[in-house]
Backbone as CSV, one residue per row, in Angstrom:
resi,resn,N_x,N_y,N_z,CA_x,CA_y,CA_z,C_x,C_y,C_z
1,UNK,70.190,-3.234,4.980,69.106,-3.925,5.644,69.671,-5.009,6.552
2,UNK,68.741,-5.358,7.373,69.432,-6.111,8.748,68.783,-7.709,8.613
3,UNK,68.224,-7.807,7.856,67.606,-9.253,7.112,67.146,-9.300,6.133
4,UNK,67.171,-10.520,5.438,67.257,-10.857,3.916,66.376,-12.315,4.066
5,UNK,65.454,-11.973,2.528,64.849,-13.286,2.867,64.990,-13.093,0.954
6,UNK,65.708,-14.454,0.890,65.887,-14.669,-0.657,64.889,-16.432,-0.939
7,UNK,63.442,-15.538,-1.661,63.105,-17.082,-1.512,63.280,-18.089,-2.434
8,UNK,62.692,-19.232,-2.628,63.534,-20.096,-3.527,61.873,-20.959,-3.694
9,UNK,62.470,-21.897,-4.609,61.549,-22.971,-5.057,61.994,-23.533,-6.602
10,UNK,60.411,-23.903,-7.021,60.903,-24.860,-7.865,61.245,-23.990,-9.142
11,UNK,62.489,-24.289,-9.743,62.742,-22.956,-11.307,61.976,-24.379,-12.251
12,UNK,62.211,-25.644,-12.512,61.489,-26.442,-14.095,61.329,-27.640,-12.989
13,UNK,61.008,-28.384,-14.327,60.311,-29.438,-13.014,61.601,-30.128,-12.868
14,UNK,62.903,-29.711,-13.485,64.554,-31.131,-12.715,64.701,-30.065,-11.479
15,UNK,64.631,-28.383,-11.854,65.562,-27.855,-10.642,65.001,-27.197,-9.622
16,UNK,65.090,-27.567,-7.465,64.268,-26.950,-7.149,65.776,-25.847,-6.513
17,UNK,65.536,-24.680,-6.420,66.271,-23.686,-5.858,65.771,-23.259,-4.163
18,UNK,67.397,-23.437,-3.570,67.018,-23.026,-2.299,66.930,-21.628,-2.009
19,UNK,66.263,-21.688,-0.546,65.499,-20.188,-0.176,66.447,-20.292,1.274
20,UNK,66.728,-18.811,1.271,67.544,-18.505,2.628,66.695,-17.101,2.846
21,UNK,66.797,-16.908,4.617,66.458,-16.211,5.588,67.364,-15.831,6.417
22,UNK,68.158,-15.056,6.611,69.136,-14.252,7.535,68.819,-13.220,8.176
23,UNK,69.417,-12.413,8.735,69.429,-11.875,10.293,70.777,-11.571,10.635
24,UNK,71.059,-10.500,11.227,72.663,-9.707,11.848,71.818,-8.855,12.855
25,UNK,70.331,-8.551,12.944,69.657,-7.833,13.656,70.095,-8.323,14.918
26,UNK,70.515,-7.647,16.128,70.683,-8.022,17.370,69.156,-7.725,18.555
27,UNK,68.503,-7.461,17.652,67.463,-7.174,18.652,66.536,-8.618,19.456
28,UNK,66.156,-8.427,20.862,65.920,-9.436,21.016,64.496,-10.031,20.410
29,UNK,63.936,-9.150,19.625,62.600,-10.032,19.185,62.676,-10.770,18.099
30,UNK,63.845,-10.509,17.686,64.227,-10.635,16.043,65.091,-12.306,15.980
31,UNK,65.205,-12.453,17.271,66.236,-13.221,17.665,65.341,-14.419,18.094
32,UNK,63.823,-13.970,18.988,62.961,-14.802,19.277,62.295,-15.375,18.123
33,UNK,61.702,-14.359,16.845,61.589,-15.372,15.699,62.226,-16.051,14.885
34,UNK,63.587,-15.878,15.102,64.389,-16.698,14.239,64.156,-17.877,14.898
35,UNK,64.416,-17.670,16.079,64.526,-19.123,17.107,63.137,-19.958,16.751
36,UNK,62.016,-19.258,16.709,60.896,-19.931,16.492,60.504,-20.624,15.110
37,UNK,61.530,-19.760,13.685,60.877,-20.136,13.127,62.059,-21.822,12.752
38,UNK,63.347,-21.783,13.592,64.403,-22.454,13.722,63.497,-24.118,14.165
39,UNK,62.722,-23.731,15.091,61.948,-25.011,16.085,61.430,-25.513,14.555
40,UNK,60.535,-24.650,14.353,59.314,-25.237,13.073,60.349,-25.465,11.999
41,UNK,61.298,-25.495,11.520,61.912,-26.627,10.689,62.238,-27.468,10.990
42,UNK,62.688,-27.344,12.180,63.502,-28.796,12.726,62.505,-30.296,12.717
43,UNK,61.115,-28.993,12.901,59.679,-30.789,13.053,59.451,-30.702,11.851
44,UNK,59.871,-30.239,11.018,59.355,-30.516,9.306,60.133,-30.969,8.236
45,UNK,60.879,-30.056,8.475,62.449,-30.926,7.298,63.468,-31.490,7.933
46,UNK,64.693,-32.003,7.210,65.079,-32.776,7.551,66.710,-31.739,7.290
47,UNK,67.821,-32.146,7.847,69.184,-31.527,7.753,69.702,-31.946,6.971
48,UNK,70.510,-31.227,6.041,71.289,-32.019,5.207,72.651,-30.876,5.028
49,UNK,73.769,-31.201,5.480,74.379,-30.360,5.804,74.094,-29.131,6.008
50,UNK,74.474,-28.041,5.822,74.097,-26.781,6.003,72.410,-26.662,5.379
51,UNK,72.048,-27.105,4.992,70.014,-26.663,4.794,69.344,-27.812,5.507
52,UNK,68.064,-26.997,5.718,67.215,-27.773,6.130,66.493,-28.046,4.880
53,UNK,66.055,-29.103,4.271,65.099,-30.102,2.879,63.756,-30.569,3.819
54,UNK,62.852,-29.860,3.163,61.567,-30.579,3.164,60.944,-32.133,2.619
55,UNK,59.989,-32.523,3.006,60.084,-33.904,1.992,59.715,-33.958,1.087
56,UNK,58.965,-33.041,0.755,59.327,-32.989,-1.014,60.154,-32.731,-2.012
57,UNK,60.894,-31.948,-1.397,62.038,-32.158,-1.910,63.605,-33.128,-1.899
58,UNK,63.046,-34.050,-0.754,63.910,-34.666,-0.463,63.129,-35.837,-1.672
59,UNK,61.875,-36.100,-1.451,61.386,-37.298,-3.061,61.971,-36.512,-4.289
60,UNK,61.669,-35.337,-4.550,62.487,-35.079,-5.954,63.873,-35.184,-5.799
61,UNK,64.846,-34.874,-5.315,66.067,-34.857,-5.303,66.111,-36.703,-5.408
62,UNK,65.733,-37.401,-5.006,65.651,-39.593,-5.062,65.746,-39.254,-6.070
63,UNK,64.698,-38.580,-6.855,63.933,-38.880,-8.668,65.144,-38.378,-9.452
64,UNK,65.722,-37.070,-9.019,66.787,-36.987,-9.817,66.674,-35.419,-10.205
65,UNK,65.838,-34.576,-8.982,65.552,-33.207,-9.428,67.359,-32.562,-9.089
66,UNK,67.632,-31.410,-9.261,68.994,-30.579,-8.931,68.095,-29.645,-7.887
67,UNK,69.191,-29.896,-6.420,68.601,-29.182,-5.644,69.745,-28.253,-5.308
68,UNK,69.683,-26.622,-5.467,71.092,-25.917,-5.776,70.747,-24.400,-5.444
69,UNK,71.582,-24.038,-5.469,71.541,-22.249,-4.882,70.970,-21.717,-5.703
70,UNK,71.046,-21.851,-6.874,70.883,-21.113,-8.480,71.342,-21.771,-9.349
71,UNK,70.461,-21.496,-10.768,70.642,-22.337,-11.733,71.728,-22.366,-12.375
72,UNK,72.343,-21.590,-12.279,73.319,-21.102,-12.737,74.864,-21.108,-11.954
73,UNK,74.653,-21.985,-10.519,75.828,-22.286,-9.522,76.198,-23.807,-10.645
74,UNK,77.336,-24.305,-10.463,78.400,-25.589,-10.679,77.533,-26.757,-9.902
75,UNK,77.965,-27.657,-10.036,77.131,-28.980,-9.499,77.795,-29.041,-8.141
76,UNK,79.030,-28.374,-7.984,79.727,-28.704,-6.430,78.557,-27.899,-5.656
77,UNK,78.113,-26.903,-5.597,77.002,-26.629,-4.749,75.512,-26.807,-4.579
78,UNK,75.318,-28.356,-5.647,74.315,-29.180,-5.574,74.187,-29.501,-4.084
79,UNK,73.392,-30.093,-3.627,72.782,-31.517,-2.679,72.728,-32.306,-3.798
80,UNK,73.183,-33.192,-3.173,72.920,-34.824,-3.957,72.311,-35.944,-3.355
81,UNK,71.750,-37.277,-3.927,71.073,-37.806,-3.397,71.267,-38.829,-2.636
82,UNK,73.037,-38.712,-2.786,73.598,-39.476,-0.989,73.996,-38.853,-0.564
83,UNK,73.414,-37.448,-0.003,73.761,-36.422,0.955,72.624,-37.112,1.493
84,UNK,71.314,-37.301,1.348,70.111,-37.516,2.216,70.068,-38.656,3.052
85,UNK,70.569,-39.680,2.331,70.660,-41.166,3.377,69.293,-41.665,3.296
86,UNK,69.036,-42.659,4.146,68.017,-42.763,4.126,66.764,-42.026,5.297
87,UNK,67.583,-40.895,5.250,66.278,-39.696,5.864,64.930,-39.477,5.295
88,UNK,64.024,-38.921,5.687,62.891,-38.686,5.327,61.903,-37.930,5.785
């Protein structure tokens, strides 16, 4: 398959799990919604190295939620809560 959408959210109320969306499709329409749906994060969440964090999850991650690939990844592929700064 030529895209993958692995979604994510909250697994308990400490851990929220991230959601990825990819693409290798070269086609150009495929390329126009990525781009579009690229715009509409940029006005909603916020960057934090490689992901884009919403603000709710950027308040749970303050509180002390684990924001991580899987529950089951090491804490090195956490976000932590001076990765965020004072973003918002």
């Amino acid at each position: 398959m030529d895209a993958d959408l692995w979604p994510g959210g909250e697994y308990d109320s400490k851990t929220i799990i991230s959601w990825t969306i990819t693409t290798i499709f070269d086609d150009p329409r495929i390329q126009r919604i990525m781009r579009k749906l690229a715009s509409l994060l940029k006005k909603h969440f916020t960057r934090v190295h490689a992901y884009w964090v919403g603000p709710e999850a950027i308040e749970r991650l303050r509180a002390g939620s684990r924001l991580t690939l899987n529950v089951y990844a090491g804490p090195e592929f956490d976000l932590h809560k001076n990765s965020v700064g004072s973003a918002s």
